[in-house]
C-alpha positions in Angstrom: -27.0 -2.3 1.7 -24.1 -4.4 3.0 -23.9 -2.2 6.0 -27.3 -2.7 6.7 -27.7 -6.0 7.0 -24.6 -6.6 8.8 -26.5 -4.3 11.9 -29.3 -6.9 12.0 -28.8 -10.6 12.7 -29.0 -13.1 9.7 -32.3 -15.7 9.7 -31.2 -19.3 9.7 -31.4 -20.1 5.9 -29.6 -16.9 5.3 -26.8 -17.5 7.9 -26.8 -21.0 6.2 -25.8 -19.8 2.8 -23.4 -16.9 4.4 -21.2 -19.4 6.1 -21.3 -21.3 2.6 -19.7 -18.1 1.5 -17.6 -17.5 3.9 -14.5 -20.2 2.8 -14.3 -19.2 -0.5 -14.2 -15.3 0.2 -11.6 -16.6 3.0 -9.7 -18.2 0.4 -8.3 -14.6 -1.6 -7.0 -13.3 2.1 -5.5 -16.2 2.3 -3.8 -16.9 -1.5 -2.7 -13.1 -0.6 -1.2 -14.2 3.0 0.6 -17.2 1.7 2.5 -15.3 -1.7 3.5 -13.2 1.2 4.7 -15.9 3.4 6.6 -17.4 0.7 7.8 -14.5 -0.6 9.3 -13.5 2.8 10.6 -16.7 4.0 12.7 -16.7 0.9 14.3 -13.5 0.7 15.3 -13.5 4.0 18.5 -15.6 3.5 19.9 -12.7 1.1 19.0 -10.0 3.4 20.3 -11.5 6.4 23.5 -12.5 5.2 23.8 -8.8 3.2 21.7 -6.8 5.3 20.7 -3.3 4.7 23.1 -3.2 2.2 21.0 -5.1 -0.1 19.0 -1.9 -0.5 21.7 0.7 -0.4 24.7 -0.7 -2.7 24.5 -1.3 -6.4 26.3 -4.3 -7.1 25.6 -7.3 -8.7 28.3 -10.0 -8.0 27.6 -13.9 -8.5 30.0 -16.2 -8.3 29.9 -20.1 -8.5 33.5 -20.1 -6.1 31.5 -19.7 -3.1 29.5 -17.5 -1.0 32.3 -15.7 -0.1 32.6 -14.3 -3.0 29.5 -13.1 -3.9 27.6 -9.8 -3.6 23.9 -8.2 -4.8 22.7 -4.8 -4.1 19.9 -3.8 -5.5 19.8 0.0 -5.6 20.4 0.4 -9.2 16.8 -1.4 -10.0 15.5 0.4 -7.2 16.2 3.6 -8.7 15.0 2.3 -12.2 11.6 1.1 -10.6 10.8 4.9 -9.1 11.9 6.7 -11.6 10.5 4.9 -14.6 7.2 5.0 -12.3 7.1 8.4 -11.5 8.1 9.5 -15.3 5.0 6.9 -16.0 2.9 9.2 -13.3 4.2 12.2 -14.6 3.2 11.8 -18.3 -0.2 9.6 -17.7 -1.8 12.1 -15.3 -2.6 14.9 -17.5 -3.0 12.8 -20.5 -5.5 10.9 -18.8 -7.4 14.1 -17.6 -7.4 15.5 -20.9 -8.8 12.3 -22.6 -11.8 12.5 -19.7 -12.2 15.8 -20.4 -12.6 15.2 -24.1 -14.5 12.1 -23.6 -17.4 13.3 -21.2 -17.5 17.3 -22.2 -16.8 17.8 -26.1 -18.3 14.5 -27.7 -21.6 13.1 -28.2 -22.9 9.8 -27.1 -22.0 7.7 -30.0 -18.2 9.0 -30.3 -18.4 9.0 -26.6 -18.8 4.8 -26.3 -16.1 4.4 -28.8 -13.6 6.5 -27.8 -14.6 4.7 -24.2 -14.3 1.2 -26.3 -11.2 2.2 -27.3 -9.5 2.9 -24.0 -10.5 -0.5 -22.6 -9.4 -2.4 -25.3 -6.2 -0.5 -24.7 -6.0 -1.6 -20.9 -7.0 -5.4 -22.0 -4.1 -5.6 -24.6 -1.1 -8.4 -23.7 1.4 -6.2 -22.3 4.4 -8.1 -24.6 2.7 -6.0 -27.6 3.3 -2.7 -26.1 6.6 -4.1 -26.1 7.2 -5.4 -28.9 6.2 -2.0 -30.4 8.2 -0.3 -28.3 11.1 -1.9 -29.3 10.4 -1.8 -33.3 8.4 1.8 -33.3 9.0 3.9 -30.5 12.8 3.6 -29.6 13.7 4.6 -33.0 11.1 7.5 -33.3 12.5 8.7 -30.0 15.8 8.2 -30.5 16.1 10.5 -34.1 13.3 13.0 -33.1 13.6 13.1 -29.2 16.8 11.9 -27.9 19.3 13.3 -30.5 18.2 16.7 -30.5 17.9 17.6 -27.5 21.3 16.0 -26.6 22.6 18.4 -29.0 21.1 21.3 -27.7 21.2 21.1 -24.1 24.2 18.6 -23.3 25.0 20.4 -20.1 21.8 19.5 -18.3 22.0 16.4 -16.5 19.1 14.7 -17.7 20.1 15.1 -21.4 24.1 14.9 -20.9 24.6 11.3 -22.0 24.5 10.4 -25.9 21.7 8.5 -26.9 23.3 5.0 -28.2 20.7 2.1 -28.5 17.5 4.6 -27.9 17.0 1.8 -25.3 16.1 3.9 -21.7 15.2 4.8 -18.5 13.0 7.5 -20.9 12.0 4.9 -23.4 10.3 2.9 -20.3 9.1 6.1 -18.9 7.1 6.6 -21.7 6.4 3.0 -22.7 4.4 2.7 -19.2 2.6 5.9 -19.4 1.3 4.5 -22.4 0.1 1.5 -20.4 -1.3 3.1 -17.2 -3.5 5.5 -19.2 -6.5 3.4 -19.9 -6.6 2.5 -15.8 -6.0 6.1 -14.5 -8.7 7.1 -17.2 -10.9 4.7 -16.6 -10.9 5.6 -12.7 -10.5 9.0 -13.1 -14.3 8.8 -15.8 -15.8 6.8 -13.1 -15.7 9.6 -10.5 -15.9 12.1 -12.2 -19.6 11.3 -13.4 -20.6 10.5 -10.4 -21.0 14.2 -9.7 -24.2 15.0 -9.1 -25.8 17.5 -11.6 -26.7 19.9 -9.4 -23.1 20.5 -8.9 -22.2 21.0 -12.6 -25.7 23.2 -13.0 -23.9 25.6 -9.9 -20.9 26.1 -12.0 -22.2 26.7 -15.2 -24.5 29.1 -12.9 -21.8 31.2 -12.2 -20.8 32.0 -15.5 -17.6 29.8 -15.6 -15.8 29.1 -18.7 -14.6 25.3 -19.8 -11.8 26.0 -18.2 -12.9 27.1 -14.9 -15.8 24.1 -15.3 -13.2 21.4 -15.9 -10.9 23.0 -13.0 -13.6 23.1 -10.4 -15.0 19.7 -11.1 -11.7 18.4 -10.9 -11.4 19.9 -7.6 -14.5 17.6 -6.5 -12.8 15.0 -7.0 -9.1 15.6 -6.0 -9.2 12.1 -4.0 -9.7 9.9 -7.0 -7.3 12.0 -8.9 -4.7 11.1 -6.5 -6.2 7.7 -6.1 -5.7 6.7 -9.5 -2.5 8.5 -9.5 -1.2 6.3 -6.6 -2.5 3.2 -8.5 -0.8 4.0 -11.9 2.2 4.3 -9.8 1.8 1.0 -8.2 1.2 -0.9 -11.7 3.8 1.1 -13.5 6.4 -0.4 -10.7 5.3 -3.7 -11.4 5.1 -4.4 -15.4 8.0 -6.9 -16.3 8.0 -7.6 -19.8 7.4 -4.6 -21.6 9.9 -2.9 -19.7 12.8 -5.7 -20.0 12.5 -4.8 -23.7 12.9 -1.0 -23.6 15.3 -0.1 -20.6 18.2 -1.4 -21.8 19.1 -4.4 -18.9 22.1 -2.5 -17.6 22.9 -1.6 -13.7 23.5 1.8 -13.8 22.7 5.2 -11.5 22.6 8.0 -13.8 20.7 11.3 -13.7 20.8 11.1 -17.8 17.3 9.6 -18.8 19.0 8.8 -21.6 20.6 6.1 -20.1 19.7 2.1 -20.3 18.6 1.1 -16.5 16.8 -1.7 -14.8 13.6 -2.2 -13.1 13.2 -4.6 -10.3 10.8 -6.5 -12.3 13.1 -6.4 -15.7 15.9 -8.0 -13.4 13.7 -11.1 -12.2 12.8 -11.2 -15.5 16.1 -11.6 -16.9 18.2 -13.3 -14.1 15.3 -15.8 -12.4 16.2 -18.3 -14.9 19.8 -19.2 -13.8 19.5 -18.1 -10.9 19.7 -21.2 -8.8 23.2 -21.8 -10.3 24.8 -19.3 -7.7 24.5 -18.7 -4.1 21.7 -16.2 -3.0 20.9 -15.3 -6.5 17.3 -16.3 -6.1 17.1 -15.2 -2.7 17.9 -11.0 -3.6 15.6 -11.7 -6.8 13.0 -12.6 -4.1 13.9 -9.0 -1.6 13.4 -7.3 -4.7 10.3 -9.0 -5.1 9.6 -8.3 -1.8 9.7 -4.7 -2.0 7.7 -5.1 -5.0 4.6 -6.5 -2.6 5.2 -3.7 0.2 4.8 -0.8 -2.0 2.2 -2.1 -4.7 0.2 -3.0 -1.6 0.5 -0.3 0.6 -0.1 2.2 -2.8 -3.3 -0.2 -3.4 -4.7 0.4 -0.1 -3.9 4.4 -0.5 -5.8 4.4 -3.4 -8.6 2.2 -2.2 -8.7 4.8 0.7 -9.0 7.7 -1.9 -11.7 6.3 -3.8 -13.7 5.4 -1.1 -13.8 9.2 0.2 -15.1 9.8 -3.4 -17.8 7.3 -3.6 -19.0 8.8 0.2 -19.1 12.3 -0.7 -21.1 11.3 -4.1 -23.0 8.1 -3.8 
């Protein structure tokens, strides 16, 4: 409808209350186009002065001597943002595709709205409780039942070479957001997949397929939002702060071991924003990394957006 009437010219009391309109829809573009700004403006004392290298060295320096003397580089929480994300990615996405699965295919309409209730209870719940269970529940279940053993019986991989101390991790966060971005991948993932027409699911069924084959091919209708949602769960896994702070462990560290305590971008803002205008470009690098932050949650947003959108074409 909105592409209709913007192909024929308003009437008067229309255009009237369209211009009305028009400031405060104006006003989200430009909330968005001043946190950029500001964002910007001050990180780019920290990467002019350190330069690439604020993206390619992990160090973290301060020092209240001078500037001299001090140095950030943030590729330690750059490496703990993507791969706590993509773990995140990895787990959610077929978790999520089972719980649609299970939720539109093998239940009836009353189990159906609560399992549904459920979910989106789950995506409304203050992210500090995830947390805080995380830290109390999950780190010691995963340390004794996860961690331990399979240090002990495959020590000479890489990603399980390094003993599990604390049970606080780059896995621990992994899983912690998966947990998190489930209700949001599901929830997009549902919305396309009933908007399938019927007369698709009738031609399936049709052919004799089984609930495997059924729940492959109508997956494969609607690949775009699968990857749509994937790209968004990606996107909000990178951002969460607070959960995170509590399960990674805080430390700057590169290690293949997913065993090993890490930082996030977010988890590093979180813990160093506070005293941070007690040394010289402290604030500044917490702002790049914030910066970085923007770039990819943004550019994944608009992938996603993209994604959907092909879905809601083909479908309606």
């Amino acid at each position: 409808m909105g592409s209709r009437w913007s192909s024929i010219s308003l009437p008067k009391y229309d255009r009237g209350f369209y211009l009305s309109l028009l400031p405060f829809a104006s006003l989200i573009f430009a909330i968005f186009l001043a946190l950029t700004y500001v964002i910007a403006s001050a990180s780019y004392p920290s990467i002019s002065k350190f330069g690439v290298k604020l993206f390619t060295e992990n160090v973290w320096s301060p020092s209240e001597m001078g500037e001299e003397f001090v140095r950030y580089g943030l590729l330690a929480p750059l490496y703990g943002t993507v791969i706590t994300s993509s773990l995140a990615a990895i787990i959610a996405l077929p978790l999520s595709l089972s719980t649609v699965y299970l939720v539109e295919e093998m239940t009836n309409s009353r189990v159906k709205e609560l399992l549904s209730t459920a979910i989106d209870l789950m995506a409304g719940l203050p992210t500090v409780l995830y947390g805080l269970w995380g830290l109390d529940v999950m780190i010691p279940f995963l340390r004794e039942n996860l961690m331990k053993p399979l240090h002990s019986a495959l020590p000479w991989l890489p990603l399980f070479s390094c003993e599990p101390l604390s049970g606080a991790s780059i896995l621990s966060a992994g899983i912690l957001l998966a947990i998190m971005i489930i209700p949001f991948m599901h929830s997009l993932i549902q919305d396309a997949y009933r908007s399938v027409p019927w007369i698709y699911r009738e031609a399936i069924l049709s052919i004799g397929a089984n609930r495997y084959e059924y729940y492959k091919m109508m997956i494969s209708l609607i690949k775009p939002a699968v990857f749509g949602s994937l790209l968004l769960g990606i996107g909000r896994a990178s951002s969460e702060t607070v959960a995170v702070t509590l399960v990674i462990g805080n430390a700057f560290n590169i290690s293949f071991c997913i065993f090993a305590p890490g930082y996030t971008i977010p988890s590093l803002i979180a813990n160093q924003f506070s005293e941070s205008n007690f040394y010289p470009y402290m604030q500044s690098t917490l702002y790049a990394g914030g910066l970085v932050l923007l770039i990819v949650g943004a550019l994944f947003n608009a992938l996603a957006l993209l994604m959907m959108r092909k879905v809601r074409k083909l479908y309606g």
